[in-house]
C-alpha positions in Angstrom: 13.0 -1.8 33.9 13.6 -4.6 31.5 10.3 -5.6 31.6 9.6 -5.6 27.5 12.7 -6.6 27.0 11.5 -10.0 28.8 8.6 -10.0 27.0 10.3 -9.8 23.7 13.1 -12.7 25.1 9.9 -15.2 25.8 8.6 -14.6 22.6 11.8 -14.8 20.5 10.7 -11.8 18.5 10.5 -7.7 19.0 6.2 -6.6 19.8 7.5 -4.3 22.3 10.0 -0.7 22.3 12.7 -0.8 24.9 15.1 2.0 26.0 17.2 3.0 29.1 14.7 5.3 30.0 11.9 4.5 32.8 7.6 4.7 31.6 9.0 3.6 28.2 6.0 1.8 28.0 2.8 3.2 28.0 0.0 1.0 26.8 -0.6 -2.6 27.7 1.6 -5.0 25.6 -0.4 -8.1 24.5 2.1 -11.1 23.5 1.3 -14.5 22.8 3.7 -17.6 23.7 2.5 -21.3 22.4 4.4 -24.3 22.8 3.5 -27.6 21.4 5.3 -30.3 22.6 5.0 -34.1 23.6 4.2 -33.2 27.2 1.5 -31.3 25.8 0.4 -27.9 24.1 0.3 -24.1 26.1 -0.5 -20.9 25.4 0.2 -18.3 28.0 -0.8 -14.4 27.1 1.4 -12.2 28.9 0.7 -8.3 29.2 3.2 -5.8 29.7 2.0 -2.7 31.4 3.4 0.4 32.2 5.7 1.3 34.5 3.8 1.9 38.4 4.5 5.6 39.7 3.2 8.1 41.6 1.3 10.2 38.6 2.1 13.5 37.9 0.1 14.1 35.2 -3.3 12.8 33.2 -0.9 10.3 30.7 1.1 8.9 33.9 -2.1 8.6 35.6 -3.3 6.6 32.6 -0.5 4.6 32.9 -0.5 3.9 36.2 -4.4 3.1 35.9 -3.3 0.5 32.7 -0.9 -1.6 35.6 -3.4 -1.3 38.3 -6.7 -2.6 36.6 -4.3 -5.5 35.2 -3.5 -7.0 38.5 -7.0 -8.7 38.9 -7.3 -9.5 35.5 -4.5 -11.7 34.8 -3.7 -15.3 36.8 -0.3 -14.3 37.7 1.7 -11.4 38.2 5.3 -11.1 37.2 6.8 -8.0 39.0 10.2 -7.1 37.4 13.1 -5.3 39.2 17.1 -4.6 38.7 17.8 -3.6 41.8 17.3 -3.8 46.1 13.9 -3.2 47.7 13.9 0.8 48.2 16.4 2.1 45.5 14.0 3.6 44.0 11.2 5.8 45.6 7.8 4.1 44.3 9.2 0.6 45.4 6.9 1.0 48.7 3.6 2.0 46.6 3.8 -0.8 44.6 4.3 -3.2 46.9 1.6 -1.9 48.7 -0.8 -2.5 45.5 0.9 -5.8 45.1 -0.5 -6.6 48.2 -3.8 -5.4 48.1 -4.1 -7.7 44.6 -5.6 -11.6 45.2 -3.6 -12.2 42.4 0.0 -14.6 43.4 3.3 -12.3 42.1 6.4 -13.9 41.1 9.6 -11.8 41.5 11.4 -11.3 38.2 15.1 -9.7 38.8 16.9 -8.8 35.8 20.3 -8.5 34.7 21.5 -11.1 37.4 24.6 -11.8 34.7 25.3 -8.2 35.7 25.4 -8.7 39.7 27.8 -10.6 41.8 26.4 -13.4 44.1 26.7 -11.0 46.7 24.7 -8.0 44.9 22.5 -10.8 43.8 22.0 -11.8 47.2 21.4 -7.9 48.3 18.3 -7.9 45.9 16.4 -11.4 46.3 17.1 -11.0 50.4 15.5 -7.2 50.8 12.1 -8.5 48.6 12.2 -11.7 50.0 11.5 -10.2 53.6 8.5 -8.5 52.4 6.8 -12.1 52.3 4.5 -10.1 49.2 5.8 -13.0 46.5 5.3 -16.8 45.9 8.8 -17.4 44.2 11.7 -15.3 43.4 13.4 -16.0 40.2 16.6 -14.3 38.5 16.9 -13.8 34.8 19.1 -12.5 32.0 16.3 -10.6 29.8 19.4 -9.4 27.2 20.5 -12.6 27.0 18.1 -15.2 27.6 19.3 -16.4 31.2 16.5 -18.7 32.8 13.9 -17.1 30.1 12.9 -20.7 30.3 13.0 -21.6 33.8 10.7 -19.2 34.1 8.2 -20.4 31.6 8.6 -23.7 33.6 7.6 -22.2 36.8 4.8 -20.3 35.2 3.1 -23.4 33.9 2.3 -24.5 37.5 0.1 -21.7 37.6 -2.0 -22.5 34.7 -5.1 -24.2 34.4 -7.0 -26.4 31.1 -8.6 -23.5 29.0 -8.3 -23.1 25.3 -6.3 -22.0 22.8 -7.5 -18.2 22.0 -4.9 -17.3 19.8 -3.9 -19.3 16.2 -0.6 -20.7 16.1 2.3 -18.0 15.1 0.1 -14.9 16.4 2.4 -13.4 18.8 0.1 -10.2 19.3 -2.5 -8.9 18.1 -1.6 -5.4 18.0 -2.7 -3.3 14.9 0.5 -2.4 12.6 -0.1 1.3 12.9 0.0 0.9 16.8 3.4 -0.5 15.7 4.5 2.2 13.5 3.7 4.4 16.0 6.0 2.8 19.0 8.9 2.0 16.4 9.2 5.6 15.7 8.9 6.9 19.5 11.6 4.0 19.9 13.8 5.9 17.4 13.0 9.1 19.4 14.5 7.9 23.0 16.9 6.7 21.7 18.4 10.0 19.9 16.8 12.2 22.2 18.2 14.0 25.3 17.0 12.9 28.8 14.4 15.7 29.2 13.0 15.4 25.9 11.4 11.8 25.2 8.5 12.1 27.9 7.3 15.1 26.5 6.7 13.2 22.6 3.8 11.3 21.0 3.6 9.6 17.5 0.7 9.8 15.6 -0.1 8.2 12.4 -1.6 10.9 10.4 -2.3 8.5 7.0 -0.9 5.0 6.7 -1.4 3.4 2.6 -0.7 0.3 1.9 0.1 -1.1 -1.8 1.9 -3.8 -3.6 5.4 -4.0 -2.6 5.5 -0.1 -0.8 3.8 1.0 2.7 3.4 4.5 3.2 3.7 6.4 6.4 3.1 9.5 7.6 3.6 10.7 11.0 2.9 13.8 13.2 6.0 13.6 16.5 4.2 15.9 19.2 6.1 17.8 21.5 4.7 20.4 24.4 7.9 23.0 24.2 8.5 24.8 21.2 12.3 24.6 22.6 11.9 20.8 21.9 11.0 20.9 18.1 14.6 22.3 17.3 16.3 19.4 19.4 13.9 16.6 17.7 14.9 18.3 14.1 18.7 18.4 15.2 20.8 20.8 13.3 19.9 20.9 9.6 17.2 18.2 10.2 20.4 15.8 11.2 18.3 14.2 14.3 15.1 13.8 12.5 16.4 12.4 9.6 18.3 9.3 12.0 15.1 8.8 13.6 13.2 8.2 10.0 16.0 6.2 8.7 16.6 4.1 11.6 12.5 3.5 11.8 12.1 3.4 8.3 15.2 -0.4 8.7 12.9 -1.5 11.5 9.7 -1.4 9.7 10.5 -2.9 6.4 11.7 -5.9 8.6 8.8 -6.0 10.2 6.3 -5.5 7.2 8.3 -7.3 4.6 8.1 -4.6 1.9 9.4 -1.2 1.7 8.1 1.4 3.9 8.0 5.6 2.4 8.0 6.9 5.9 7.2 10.9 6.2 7.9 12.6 10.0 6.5 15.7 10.8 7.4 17.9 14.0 4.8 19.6 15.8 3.9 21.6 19.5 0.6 20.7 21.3 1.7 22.2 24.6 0.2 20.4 27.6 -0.4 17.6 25.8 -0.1 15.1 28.7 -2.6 16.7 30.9 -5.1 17.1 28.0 -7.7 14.7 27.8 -8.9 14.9 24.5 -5.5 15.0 23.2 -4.9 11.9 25.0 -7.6 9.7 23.7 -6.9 10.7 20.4 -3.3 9.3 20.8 -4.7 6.3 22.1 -4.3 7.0 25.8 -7.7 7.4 27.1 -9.6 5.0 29.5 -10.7 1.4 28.3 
């Protein structure tokens, strides 16, 4: 938990969704940082993956797959926690892939403003015996707490290399990948708990002209019972959801945004594969 939301402190602006809800995230989150300054210029690239668990289906083992495969890719790993070592069930299988990984891991653990010294304590103490990490930091994602203590840290790991992204680019995600997240944003956040795993976005047609973007988006959803809770009484619900995507977006584009949602069941959806790669969930 909290791990976009760190991503999105770093980088001063919003490239990735958050919610309360675990596996928010479900594609790899490509953010750029660069810093010019009279020490000298950086650019680190982080990636935010999905959440690790134990898969029970074709999309969570996707996801899972996503994290994995980006542990030997990357020059550090940044492993992100809120709580003691074993409050949650999958705490031993990741640190078992931790392990297994060349790769050095810095602990993360969020919401420290939130803990007492003692709690605090409970948290860094438990991981700390594991011996699986090369520093242990805490970190106020929300509110920006050691955000750059930990950029500090992080540029001891870095080596000379060059600048692959131009300055200002903090991702290079497409803006219907974008759209699409926004709106399944809007959807955790006015959904029920049982609902928002079951959803996809997809962007059925997405026009742009001077001064107006149009959108048009299909919400999936593999119970029929669902459909009536995403529409809400008298389209209530789905109507928030548009509205509420329809502020972010125009932020984020700069012009106005005609945004059309649709409601429709694919049952099974998560264990099929072609469904899957057609949402953008299929192997790289």
């Amino acid at each position: 938990m909290g791990k976009s939301t760190l991503l999105n402190a770093i980088l001063g602006e919003k490239i990735a969704i958050t919610s309360g809800k675990p596996q928010t995230t479900r594609n790899r989150i490509r953010g750029v940082y660069t810093e010019h300054g009279e020490t000298g210029d950086m650019q680190l690239v982080f990636i935010d993956t999905p959440g690790i668990a134990r898969p029970r289906n074709k999309l969570g083992a996707y996801m899972t797959d996503q994290a994995l495969t980006t542990f030997d890719e990357v020059d550090i790993v940044l492993f992100v926690v809120e709580e003691a070592f074993g409050g949650k069930g999958g705490d031993a299988f990741i640190l078992e892939r931790l392990k297994e990984t060349q790769t050095p891991v810095i602990l993360v653990i969020n919401k420290m403003d939130m803990m007492s010294p003692e709690e605090y304590r409970k948290v860094f103490d438990t991981f700390e015996q594991t011996g699986a990490f090369e520093e242990i930091i805490g970190v106020s994602a929300l509110k920006g707490q050691n955000v750059e203590l930990l950029l500090e840290k992080l540029k001891a790991y870095t080596g000379e290399g060059p600048q692959y992204f131009p300055d200002g680019m903090i991702t290079d995600l497409p803006e219907r990948f974008l759209a699409c997240e926004i709106i399944r944003e809007k959807m955790l956040h006015y959904l029920r708990d049982e609902v928002p795993h079951g959803i996809a976005v997809e962007i059925e047609s997405y026009e742009e002209k001077p001064g107006i973007t149009r959108i048009s988006a299909l919400i999936l959803t593999e119970k029929k019972s669902h459909k009536g809770i995403i529409v809400g009484k008298d389209g209530h619900t789905l109507k928030g959801v548009g509205k509420s995507a329809r502020t972010e977006l125009e932020a984020l584009l700069g012009v106005r945004v005609y945004l059309e949602l649709w409601v429709k069941v694919r049952e099974n959806w998560r264990d099929d594969g072609r469904a899957l790669s057609a949402l953008g969930y299929g192997r790289d």
